[in-house]
N, C-alpha and C positions, 0 to 999 in steps of 0.2 A: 319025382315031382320037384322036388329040393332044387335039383340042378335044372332043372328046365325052368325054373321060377329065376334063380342065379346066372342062365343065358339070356334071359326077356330081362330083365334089368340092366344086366350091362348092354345088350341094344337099346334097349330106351335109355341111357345118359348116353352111350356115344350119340346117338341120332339127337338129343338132347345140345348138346355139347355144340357139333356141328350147325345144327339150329341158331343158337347164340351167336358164333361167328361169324354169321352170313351176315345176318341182321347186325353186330358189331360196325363188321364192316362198310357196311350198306348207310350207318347210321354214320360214320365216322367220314365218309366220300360228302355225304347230302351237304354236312355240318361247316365242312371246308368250302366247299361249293357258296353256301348261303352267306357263307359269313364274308368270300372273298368277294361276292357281287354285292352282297351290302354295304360294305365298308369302304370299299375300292372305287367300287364304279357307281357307288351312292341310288342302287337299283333297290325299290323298296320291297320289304319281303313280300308284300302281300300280292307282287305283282310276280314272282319266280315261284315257280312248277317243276317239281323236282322228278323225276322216273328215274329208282337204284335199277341194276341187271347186271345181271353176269355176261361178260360179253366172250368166252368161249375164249382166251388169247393169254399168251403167257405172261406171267408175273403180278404184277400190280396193274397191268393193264385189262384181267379181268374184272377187277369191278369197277362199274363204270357207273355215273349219274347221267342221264338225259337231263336236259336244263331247257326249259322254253320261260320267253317272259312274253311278258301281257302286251299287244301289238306288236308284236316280229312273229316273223313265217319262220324262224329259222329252229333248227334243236342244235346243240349245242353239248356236246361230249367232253365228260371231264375226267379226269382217276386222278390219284396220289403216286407221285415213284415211291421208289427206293429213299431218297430222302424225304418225305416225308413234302414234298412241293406239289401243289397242285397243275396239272396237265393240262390244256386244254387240248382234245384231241382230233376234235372235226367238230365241221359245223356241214347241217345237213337243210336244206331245205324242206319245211314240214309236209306238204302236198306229195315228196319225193321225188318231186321231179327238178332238174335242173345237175348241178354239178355238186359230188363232195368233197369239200376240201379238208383235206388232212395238213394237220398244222403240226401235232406235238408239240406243242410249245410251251415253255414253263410258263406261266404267268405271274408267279412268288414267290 
């Protein structure tokens, strides 16, 4: 019983653990995002809509923020590299329809 109580605890901190990092992550992508549309492009928060995900793609280019603001049709794809620069990586049209344009572009 001892050791089946000692396997269910080190699964719940790993599963724990991994939990933390997502949302780290997730938390750490939104925060870049928000503060480089605030600051930069003078976009007020209360008008940016953030959606974190995972986007299935290697490195740092899974996680990614969805970005819409308040009148544009557009979503607007962001992640972090390797240094630590925020990416902007497509802009999508929200209805889905029309063309996506893949940029990768540093933008700081």
């Amino acid at each position: 019983m001892k050791k089946f109580l000692k396997i269910l605890f080190g699964l719940a901190v790993v599963i724990i653990i991994v939990v933390c990092y997502v949302q780290f992550k997730f938390i750490s992508i939104e925060k870049a995002v928000v503060e480089y549309l605030t600051e930069n492009n003078k976009v007020p928060e209360e008008n940016i809509t953030t959606d974190p995900f995972i986007a299935n793609l290697s490195g740092n280019k899974n996680w990614m923020v969805a970005v819409t603001l308040k009148e544009d049709s557009k979503i607007y794809s962001y992640y972090l590299n390797n240094q630590n620069k925020l990416v902007l990586e497509s802009i999508v049209e929200e209805n889905g329809e029309g063309e996506v344009e893949i940029l990768n572009k540093i933008i700081n």
